[in-house]
C-alpha positions in Angstrom: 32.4 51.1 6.7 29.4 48.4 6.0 28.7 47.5 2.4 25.7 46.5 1.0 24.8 42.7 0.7 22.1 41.7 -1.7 19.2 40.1 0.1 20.1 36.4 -1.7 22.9 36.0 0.2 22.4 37.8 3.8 21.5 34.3 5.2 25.4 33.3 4.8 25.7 36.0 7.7 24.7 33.0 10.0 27.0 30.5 8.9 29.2 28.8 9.3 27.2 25.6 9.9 28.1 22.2 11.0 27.8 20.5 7.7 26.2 17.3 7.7 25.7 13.9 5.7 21.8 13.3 5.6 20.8 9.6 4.8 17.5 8.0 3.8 16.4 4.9 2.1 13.7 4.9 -0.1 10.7 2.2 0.5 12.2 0.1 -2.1 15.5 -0.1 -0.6 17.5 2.1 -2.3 19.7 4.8 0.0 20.8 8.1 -0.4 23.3 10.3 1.5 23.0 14.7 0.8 24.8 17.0 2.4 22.8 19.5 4.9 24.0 22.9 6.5 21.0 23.8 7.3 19.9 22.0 10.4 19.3 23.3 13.8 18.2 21.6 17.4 14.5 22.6 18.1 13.9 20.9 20.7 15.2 19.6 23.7 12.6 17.1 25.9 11.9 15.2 23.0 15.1 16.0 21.4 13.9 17.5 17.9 16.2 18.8 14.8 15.0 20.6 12.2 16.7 21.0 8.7 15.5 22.6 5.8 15.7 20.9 2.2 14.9 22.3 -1.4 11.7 20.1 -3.0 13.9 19.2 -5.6 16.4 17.4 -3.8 16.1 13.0 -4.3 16.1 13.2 -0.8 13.2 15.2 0.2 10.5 13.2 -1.1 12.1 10.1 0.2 12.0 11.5 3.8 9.0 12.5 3.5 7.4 9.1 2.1 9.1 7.0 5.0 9.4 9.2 7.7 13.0 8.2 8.4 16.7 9.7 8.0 19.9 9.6 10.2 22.1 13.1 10.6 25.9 11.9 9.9 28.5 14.3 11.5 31.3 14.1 9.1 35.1 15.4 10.1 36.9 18.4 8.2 38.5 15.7 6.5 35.6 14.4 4.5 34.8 18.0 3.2 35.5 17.3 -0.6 32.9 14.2 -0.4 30.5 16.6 1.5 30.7 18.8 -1.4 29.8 16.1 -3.5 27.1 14.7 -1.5 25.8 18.4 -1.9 26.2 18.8 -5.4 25.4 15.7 -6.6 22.2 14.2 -7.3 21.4 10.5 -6.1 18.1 9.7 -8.6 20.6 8.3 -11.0 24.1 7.9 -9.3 25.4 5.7 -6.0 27.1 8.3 -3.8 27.9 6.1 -1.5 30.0 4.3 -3.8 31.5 7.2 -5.8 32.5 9.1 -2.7 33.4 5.3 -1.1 31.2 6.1 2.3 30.4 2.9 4.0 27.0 2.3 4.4 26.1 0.6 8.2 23.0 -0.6 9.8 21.6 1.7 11.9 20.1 0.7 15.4 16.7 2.4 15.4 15.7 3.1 11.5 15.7 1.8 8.2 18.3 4.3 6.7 22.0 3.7 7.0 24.6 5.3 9.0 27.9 6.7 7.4 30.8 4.5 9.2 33.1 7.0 8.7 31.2 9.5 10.6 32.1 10.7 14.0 28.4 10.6 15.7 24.8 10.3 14.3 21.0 11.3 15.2 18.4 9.0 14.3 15.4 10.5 13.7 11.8 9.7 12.9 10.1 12.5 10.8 7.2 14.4 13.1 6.1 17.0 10.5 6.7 19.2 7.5 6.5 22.9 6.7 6.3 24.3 3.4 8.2 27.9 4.0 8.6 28.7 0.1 11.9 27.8 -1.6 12.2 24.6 0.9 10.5 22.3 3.5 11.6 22.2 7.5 11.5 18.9 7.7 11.1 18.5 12.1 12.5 14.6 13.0 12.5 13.4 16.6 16.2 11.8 17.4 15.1 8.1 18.8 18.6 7.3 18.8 21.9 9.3 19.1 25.6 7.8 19.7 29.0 8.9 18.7 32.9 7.9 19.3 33.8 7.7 22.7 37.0 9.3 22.5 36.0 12.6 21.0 32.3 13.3 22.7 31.4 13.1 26.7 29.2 15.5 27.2 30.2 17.9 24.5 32.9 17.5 22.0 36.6 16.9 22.9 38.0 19.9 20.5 41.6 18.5 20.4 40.5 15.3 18.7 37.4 16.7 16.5 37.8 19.0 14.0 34.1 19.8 12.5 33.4 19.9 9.0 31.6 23.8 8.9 30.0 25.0 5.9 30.8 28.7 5.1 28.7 29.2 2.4 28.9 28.2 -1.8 32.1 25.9 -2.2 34.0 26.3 0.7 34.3 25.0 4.5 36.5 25.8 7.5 37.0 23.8 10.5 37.3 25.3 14.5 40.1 25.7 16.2 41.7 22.8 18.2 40.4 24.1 21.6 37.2 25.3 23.2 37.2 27.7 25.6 34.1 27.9 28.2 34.0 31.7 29.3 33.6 32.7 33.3 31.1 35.9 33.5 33.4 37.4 36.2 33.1 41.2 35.1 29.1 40.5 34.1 26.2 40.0 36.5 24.1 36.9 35.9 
């Protein structure tokens, strides 16, 4: 039997989401790091991501003044300070240093990377939609590069464990394999 799900939170049908650790530096030099779930590949040749982020957030306007922001993929490990990145405003408080995230040049932009991430997108802002509640926010990734040992062409599952957001508070993690399915009883 199906129950009823209020409207409000039908969108957590779709997660879990790879959580991530969203940076930006504002024009006069001050950086940022919020946690995003919401963010999706929407585009291939450019390579394009798309995340959407509440007005509200210190972030947004940030982004959207320098055209900037790097996409930190943090471990299962790091979930408690992606929690806090999420929860916690930055117009008053260092994250960085509360959560003790190390702050590293980047190679292509003016917003840090997270050191203690496992890989990070680059990405130069192309445009912004207002859809209501938030903005998709559409950057270009101009750089991309992550640990050897755990990414070739995909991720090595026995070595990364991501950090997925399930919805509210809490996160899971995958299991320590991937599997690639053979379409043997299915015509293609």
């Amino acid at each position: 039997m199906k129950t009823h799900v209020p409207l409000e939170r039908s969108l957590y049908f779709l997660h879990p989401y790879n959580a991530t650790l969203v940076t930006c530096k504002s024009k006069d030099g001050k950086t940022n790091v919020m946690a995003i779930a919401w963010i999706m590949p929407v585009n291939v040749n450019p390579p394009k991501v798309g995340m959407s982020i509440r007005p509200e957030r210190h972030s947004h306007d940030i982004i959207l003044e320098t055209k900037e922001f790097v996409v930190n993929i943090p471990t299962f490990d790091m979930a408690e300070k992606v929690l806090f990145c999420g929860r916690t405003s930055g117009k008053a408080r260092n994250k960085f240093r509360e959560v003790q995230l190390t702050p590293k040049k980047a190679r292509k932009v003016s917003p840090p990377i997270i050191k203690e991430c496992v890989a990070h997108l680059e990405c130069k802002l192309k445009r912004a939609i207002k859809t209501g509640d938030h903005t998709l926010m559409i950057g270009q990734v101009i750089a991309a590069y992550a640990l050897k040992s755990i990414f070739k062409e995909v991720y090595d599952m026995t070595k990364f464990h991501p950090c997925l957001h399930v919805g509210k508070n809490f996160f899971t993690t995958s299991r320590k394999r991937a599997v690639e399915p053979k379409l043997t009883k299915y015509v293609v």
